[in-house]
C-alpha positions as a LaTeX table, in Angstrom:
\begin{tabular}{lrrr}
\hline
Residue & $x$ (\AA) & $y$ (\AA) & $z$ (\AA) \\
\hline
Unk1 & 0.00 & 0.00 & 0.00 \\
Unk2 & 0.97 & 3.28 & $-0.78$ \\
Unk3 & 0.15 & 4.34 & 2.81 \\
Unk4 & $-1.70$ & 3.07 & 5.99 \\
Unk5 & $-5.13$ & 4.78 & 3.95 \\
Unk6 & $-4.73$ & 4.72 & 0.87 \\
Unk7 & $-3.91$ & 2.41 & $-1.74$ \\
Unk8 & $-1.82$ & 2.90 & $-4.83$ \\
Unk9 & $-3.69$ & 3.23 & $-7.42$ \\
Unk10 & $-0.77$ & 3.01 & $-9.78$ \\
Unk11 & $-0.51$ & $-0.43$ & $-8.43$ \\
Unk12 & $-4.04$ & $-1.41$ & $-9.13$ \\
Unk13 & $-3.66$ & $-0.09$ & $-12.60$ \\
Unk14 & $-0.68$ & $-2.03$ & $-13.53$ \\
Unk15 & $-2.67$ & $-5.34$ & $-12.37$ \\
Unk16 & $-5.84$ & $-4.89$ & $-14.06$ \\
Unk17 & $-3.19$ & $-3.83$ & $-17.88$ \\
Unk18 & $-4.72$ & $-0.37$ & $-17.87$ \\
Unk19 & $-1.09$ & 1.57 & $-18.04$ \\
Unk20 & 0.14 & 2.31 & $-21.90$ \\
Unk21 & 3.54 & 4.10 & $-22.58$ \\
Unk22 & 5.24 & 5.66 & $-20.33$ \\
Unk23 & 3.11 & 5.34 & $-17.60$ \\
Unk24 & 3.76 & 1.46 & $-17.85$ \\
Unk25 & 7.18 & 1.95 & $-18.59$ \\
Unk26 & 7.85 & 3.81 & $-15.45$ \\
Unk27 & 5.59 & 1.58 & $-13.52$ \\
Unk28 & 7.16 & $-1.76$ & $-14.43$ \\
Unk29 & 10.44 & 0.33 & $-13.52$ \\
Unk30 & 9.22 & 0.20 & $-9.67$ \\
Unk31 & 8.03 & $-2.98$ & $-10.47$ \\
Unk32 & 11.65 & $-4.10$ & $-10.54$ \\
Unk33 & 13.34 & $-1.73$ & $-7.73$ \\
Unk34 & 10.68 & $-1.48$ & $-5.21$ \\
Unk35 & 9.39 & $-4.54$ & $-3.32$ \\
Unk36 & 6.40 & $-2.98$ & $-1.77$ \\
Unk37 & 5.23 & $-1.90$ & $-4.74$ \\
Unk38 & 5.82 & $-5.59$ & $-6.27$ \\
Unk39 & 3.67 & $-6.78$ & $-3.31$ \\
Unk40 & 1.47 & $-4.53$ & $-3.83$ \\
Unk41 & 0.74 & $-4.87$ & $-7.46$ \\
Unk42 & 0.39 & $-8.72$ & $-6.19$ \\
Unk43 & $-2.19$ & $-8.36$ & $-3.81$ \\
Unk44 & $-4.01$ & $-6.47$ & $-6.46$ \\
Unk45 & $-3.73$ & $-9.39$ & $-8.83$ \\
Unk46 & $-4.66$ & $-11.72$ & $-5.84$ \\
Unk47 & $-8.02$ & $-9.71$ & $-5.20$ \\
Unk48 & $-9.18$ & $-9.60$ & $-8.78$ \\
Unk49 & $-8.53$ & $-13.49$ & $-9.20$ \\
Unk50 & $-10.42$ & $-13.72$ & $-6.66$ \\
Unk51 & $-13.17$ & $-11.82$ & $-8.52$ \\
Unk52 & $-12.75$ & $-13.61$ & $-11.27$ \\
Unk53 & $-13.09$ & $-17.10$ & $-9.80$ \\
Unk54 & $-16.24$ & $-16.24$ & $-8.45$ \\
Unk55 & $-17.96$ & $-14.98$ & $-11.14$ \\
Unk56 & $-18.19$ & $-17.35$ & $-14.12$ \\
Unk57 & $-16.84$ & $-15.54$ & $-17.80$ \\
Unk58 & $-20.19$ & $-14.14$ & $-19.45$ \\
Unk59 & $-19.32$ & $-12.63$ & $-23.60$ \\
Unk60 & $-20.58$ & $-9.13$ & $-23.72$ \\
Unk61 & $-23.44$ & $-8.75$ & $-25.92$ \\
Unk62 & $-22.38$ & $-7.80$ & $-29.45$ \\
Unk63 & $-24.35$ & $-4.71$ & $-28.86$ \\
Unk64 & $-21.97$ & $-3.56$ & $-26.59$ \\
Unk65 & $-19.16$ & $-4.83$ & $-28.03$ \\
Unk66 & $-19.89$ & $-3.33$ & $-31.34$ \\
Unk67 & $-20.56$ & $-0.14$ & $-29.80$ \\
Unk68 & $-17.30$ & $-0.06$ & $-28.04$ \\
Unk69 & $-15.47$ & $-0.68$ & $-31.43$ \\
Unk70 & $-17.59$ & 2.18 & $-33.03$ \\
Unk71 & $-16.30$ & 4.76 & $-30.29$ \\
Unk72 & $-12.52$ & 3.65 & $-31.09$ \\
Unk73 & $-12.91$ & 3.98 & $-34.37$ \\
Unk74 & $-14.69$ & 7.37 & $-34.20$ \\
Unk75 & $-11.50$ & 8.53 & $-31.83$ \\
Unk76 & $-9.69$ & 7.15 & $-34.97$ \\
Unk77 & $-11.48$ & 8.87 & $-37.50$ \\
Unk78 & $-12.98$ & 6.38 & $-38.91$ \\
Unk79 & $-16.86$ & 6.64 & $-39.92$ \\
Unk80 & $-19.50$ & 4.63 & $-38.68$ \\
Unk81 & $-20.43$ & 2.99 & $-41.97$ \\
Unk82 & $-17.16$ & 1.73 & $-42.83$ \\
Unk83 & $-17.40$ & $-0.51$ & $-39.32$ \\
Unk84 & $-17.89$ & $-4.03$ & $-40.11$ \\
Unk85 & $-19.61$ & $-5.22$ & $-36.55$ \\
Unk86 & $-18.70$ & $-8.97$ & $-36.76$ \\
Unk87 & $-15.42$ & $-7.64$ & $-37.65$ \\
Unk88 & $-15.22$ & $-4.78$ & $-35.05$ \\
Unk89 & $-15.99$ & $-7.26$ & $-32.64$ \\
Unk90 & $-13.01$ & $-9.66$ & $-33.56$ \\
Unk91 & $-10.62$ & $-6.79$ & $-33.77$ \\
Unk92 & $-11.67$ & $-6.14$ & $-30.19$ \\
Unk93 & $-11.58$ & $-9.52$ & $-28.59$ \\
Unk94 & $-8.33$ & $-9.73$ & $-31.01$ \\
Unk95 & $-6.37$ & $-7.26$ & $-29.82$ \\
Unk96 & $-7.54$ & $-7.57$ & $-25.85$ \\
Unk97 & $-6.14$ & $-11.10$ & $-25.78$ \\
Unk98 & $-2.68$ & $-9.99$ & $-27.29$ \\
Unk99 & $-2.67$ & $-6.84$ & $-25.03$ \\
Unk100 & $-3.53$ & $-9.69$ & $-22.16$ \\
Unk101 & $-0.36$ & $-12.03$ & $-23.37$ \\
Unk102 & 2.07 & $-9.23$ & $-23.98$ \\
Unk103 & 1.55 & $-8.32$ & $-20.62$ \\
Unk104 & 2.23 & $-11.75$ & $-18.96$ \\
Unk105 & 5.01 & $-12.04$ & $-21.54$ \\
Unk106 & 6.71 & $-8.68$ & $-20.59$ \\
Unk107 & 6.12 & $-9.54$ & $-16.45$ \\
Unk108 & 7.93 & $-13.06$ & $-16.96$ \\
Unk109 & 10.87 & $-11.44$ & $-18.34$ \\
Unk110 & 10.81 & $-8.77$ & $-15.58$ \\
Unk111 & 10.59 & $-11.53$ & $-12.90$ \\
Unk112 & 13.43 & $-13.76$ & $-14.52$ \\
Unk113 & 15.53 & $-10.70$ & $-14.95$ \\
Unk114 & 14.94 & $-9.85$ & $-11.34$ \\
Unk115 & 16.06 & $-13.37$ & $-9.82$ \\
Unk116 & 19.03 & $-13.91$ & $-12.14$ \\
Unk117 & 22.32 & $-14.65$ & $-10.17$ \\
Unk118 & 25.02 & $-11.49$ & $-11.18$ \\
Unk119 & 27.22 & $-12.91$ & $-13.50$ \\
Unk120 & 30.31 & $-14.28$ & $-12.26$ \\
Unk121 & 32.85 & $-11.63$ & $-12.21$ \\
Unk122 & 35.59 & $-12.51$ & $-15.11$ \\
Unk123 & 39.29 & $-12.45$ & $-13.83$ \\
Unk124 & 41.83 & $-11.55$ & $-15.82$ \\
Unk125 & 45.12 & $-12.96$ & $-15.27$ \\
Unk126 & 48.25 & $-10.20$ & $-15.28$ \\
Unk127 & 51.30 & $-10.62$ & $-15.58$ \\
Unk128 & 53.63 & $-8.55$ & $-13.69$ \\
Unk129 & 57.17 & $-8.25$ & $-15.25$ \\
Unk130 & 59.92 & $-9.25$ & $-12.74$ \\
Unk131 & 62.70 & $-6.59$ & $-12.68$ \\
Unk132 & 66.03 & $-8.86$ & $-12.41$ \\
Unk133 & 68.40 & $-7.08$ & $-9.98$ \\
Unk134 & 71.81 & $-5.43$ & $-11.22$ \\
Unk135 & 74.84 & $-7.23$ & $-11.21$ \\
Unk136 & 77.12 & $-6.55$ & $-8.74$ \\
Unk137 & 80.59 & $-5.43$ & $-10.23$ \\
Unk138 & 84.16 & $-5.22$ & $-8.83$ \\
Unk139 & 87.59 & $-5.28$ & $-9.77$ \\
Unk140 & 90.22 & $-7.36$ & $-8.46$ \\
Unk141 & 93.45 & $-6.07$ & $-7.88$ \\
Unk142 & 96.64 & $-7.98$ & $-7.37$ \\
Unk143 & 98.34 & $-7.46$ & $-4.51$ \\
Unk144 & 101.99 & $-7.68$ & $-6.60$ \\
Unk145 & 102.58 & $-6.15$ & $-10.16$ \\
Unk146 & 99.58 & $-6.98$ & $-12.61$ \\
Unk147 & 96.63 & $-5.39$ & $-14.12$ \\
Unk148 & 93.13 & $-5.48$ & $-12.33$ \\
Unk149 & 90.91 & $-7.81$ & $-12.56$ \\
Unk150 & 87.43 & $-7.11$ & $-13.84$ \\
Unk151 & 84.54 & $-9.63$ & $-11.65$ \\
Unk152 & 81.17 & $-9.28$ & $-12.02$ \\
Unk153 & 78.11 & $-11.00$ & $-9.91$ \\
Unk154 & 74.54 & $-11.90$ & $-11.40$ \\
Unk155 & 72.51 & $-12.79$ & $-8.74$ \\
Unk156 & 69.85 & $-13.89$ & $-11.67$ \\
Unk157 & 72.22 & $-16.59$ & $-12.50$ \\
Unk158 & 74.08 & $-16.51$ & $-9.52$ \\
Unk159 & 77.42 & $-16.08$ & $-11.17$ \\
Unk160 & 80.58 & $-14.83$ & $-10.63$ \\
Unk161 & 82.32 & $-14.06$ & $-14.76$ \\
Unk162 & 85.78 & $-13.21$ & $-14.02$ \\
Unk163 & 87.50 & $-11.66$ & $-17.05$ \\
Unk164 & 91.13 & $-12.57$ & $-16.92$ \\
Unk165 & 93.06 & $-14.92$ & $-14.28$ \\
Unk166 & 96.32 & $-14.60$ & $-11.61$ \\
Unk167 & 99.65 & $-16.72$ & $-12.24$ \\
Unk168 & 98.86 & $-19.91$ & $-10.71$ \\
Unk169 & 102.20 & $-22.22$ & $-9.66$ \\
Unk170 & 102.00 & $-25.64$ & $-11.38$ \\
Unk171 & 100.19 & $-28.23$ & $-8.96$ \\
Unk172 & 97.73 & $-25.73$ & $-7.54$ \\
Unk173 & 94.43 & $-24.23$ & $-8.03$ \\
Unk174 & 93.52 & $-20.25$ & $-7.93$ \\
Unk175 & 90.29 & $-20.68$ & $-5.42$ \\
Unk176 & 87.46 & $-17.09$ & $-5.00$ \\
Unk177 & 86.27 & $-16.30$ & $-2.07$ \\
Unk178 & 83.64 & $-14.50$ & $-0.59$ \\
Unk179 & 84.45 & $-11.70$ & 2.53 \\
Unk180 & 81.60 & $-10.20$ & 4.16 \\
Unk181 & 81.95 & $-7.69$ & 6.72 \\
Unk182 & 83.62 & $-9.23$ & 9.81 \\
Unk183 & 83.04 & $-12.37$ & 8.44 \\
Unk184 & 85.14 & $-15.54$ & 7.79 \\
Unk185 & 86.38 & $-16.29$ & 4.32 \\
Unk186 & 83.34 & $-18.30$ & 2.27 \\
Unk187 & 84.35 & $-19.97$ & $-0.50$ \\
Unk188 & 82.59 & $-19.54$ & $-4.54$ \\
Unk189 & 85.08 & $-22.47$ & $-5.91$ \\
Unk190 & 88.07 & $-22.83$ & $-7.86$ \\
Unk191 & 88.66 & $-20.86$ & $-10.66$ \\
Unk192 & 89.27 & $-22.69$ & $-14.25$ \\
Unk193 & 91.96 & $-20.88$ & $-16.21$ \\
Unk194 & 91.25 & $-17.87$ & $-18.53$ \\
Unk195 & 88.45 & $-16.03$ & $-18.76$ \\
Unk196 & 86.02 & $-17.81$ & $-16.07$ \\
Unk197 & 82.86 & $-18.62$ & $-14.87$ \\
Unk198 & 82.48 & $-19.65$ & $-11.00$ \\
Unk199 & 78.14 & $-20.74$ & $-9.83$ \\
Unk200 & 78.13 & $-19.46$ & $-6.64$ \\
Unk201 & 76.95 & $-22.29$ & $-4.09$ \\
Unk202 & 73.36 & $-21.22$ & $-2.72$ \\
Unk203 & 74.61 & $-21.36$ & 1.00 \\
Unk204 & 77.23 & $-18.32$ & 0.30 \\
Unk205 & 74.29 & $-16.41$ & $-2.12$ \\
Unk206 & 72.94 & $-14.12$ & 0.63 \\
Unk207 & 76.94 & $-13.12$ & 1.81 \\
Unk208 & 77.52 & $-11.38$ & $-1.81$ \\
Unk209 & 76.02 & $-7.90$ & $-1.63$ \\
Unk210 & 77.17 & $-4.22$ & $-2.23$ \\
Unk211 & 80.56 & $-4.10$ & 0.29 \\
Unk212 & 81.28 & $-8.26$ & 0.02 \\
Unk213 & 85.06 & $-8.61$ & $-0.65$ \\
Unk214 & 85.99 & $-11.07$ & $-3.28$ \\
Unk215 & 89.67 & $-12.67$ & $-2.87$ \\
Unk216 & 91.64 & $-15.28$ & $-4.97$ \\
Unk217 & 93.96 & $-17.59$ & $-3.20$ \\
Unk218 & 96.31 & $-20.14$ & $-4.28$ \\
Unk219 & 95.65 & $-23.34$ & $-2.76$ \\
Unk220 & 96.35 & $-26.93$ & $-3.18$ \\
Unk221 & 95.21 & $-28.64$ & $-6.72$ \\
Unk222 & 91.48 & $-28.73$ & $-6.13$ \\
Unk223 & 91.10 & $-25.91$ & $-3.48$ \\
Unk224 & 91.87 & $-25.76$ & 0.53 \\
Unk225 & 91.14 & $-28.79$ & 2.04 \\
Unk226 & 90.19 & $-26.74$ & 5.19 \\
Unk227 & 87.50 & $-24.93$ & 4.15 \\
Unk228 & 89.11 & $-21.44$ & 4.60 \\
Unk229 & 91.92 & $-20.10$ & 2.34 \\
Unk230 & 95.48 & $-21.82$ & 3.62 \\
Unk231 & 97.74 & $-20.21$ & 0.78 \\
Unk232 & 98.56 & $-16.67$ & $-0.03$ \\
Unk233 & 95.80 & $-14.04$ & $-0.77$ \\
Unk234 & 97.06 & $-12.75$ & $-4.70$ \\
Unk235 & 94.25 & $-10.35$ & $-5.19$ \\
Unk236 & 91.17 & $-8.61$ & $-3.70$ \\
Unk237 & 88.19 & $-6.62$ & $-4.91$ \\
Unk238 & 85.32 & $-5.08$ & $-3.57$ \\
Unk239 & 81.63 & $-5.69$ & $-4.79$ \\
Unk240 & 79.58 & $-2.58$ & $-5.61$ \\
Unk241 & 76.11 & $-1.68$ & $-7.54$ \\
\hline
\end{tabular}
């Protein structure tokens, strides 16, 4: 109800098909957004079933209904002696019934619209590019007569390229190591001769940062057997970004 008093009328209306245009329009609009009015355009319908289950269906007299199609088509302009009566009288019943289904039709689409689940939202994936982090670079420097040695750290790869090599006594190995802060030694592995390519082991990965010291020893053939270096420290470099 439209209030304690009074009904709504607009309610009534929309039950019984009298609404055309935008009257309908607007009323089939609250229809859909206000349950009150839904329940009350219900009850409406409820009530005049009611009516019309009580009173059996009687045909108007063609009288009347030929009358009734002479009034419409005089509001159409059309004379009175062009009106066919059995034909009026079709025409009538005719276009009552499809007024009648277009209206049921045009409610169960409103209704199905109205309890239709939301469409499940669609996800798209994205892909975020990774930014690889800088190598770290550094540049060895003999501690006797020699040139420096260029180093450089790709924690992407997690490898040490070492672009050039130390004179390394026959029977031993030229070993890198990692010095970080206060540290003890860590060693990356032996070096290979020339230009060379040491893979960090993951345990010593975190110790090589902006700072880390990187030293080449010369140790037994195969590296120290300790753990730490044992022969004499050639050359040192510091890491930076």
């Amino acid at each position: 109800m439209a209030s304690d008093d009074l009904p709504d009328m607009t309610a009534a209306e929309l039950a019984l098909g009298l609404l055309d245009g935008s009257d309908r329009a607007a009323a089939l609009r609250r229809l859909a957004s206000e349950p009150g009015f839904a329940a009350e355009v219900e009850r409406w319908r409820g009530w005049l079933g009611a009516l019309f289950a009580d009173w059996p269906a009687v045909a108007a007299p063609d009288a009347v209904a030929a009358r009734v199609e002479a009034s419409l088509d005089a509001q159409r302009g059309v004379p009175a002696a062009a009106n066919d009566n059995a034909g009026g009288v079709a025409r009538w019943r005719g276009l009552a019934v499809a007024a009648s289904i277009a209206a049921c039709l045009l409610l169960a689409v409103t209704t199905l619209l109205m309890l239709r689940p939301a469409p499940a939202p669609i996800r798209i994936p994205v892909r975020v590019p990774v930014i690889a982090p800088a190598p770290l670079l550094a540049a060895i420097v003999p501690t006797g007569k020699g040139a420096p040695i260029a180093a450089a750290y790709d924690p992407a790869s997690a490898t040490v390229r070492i672009a050039g090599g130390v004179d390394v006594p026959a029977g031993h190995s030229a070993q890198l190591w990692a010095i970080h802060g206060a540290d003890a030694p860590r060693s990356l592995g032996v070096i290979p001769a020339g230009p060379a390519r040491v893979i960090v082991p993951a345990a010593v990965r975190p110790a090589l940062a902006a700072e880390t010291v990187l030293a080449i020893s010369i140790e037994p053939a195969g590296g120290s057997p300790t753990g730490l270096p044992t022969g004499p420290v050639v050359a040192t470099g510091k890491l930076s970004g």
